[in-house]
C-alpha positions as CSV (number, residue, x, y, z in Angstrom):
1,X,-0.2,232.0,-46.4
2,X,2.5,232.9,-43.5
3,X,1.1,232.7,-40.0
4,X,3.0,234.3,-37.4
5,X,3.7,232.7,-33.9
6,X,3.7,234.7,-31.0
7,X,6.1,233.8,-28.4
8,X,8.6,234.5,-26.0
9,X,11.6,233.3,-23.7
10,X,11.1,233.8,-20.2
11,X,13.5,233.2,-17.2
12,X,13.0,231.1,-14.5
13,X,15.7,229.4,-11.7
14,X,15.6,225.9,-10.1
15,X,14.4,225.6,-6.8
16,X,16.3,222.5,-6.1
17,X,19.7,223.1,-7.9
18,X,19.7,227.5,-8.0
19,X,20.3,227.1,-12.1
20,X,19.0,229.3,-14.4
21,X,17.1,228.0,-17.4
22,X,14.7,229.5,-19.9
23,X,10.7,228.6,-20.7
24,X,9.3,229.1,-24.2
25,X,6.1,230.3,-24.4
26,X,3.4,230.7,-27.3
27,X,0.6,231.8,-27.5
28,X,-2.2,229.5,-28.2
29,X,-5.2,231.6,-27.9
30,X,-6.2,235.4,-27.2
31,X,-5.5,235.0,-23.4
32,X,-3.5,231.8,-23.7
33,X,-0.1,230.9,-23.0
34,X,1.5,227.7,-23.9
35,X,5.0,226.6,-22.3
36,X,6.4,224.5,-25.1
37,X,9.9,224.0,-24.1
38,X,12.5,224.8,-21.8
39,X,16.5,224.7,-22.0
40,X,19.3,225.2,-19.6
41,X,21.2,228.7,-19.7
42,X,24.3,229.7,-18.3
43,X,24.7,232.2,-15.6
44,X,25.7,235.2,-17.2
45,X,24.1,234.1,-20.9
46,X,20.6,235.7,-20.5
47,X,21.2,238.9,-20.5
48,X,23.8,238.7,-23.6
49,X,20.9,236.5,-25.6
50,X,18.2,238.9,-24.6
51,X,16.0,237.1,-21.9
52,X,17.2,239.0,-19.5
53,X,14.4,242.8,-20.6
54,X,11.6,242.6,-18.5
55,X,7.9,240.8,-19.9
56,X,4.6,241.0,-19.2
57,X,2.3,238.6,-20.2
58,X,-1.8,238.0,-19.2
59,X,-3.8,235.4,-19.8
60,X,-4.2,231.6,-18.9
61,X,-1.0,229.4,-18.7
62,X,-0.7,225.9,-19.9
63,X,1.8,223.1,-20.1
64,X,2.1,222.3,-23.4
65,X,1.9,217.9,-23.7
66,X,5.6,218.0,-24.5
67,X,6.9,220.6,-21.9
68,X,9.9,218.4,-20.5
69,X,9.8,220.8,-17.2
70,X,12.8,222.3,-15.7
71,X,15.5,221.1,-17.7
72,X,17.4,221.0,-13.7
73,X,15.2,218.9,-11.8
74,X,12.1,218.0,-14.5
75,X,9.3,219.9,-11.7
76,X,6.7,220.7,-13.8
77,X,5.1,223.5,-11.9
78,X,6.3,227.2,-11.3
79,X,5.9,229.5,-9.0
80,X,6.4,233.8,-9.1
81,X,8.4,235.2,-6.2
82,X,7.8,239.0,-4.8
83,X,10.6,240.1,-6.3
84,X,9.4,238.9,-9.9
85,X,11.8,236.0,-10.6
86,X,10.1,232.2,-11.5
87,X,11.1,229.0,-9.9
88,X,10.2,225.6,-10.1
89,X,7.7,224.7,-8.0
90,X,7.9,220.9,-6.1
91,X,3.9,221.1,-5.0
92,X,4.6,222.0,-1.3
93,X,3.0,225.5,-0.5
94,X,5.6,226.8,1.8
95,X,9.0,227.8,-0.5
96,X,11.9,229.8,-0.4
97,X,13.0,231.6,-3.5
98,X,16.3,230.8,-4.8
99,X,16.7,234.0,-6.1
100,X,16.2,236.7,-3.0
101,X,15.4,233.9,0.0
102,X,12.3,235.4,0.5
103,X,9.6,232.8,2.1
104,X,6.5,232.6,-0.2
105,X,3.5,230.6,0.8
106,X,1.7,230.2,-2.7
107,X,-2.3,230.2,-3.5
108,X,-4.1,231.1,-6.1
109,X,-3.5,230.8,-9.9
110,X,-0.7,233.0,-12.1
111,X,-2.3,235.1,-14.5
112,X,-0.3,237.8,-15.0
113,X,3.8,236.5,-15.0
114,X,5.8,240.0,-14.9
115,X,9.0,238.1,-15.2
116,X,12.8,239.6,-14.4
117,X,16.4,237.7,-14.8
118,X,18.8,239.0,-13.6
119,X,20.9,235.6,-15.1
């Protein structure tokens, strides 16, 4: 019997450092996503490997017990910008975005992640 596993590659930038790097996620459960994994990309490399095509995904999102992080600084916790990119998240509620400088003060829990790269 073949079971298929639904997942995805979604872009995200380090707070701290301003690298790119990519999150696997899989879904777990009907409204359930599970980030598994993350890696380091190169600036430039997303859009060539394909992370770069806009995703929406709904539902509940989880750290998976062996998500390492970001593979830059090893925060744990992101955070969605106005302008659609993902960041690292160090736990303070006041951030700037390393992607468009906007300031975000963060509340509430991500359900939907509408996610851009522009990596």
């Amino acid at each position: 019997m073949t079971t298929t596993v639904e997942a995805a590659v979604l872009t995200a930038t380090c707070s701290r450092t301003h690298r790119p790097f990519g999150i696997r996620v899989q879904r777990t459960a009907p409204r359930e996503w599970s980030m598994t994994w993350s890696f380091r990309i190169e600036p430039g490399v997303a859009g060539r490997e394909g992370y770069a095509d806009a995703q929406t995904l709904s539902g509940r999102f989880v750290w998976g017990s062996d998500y390492p992080g970001c593979p830059h600084c090893q925060t744990r916790s992101l955070y969605q910008c106005s302008c659609k990119r993902l960041a690292c998240h160090d736990g303070e509620v006041s951030q700037t975005c390393p992607v468009c400088g906007t300031q975000v003060q963060l509340e509430g829990t991500v359900e939907t992640i509408s996610a851009l790269s522009d990596h």
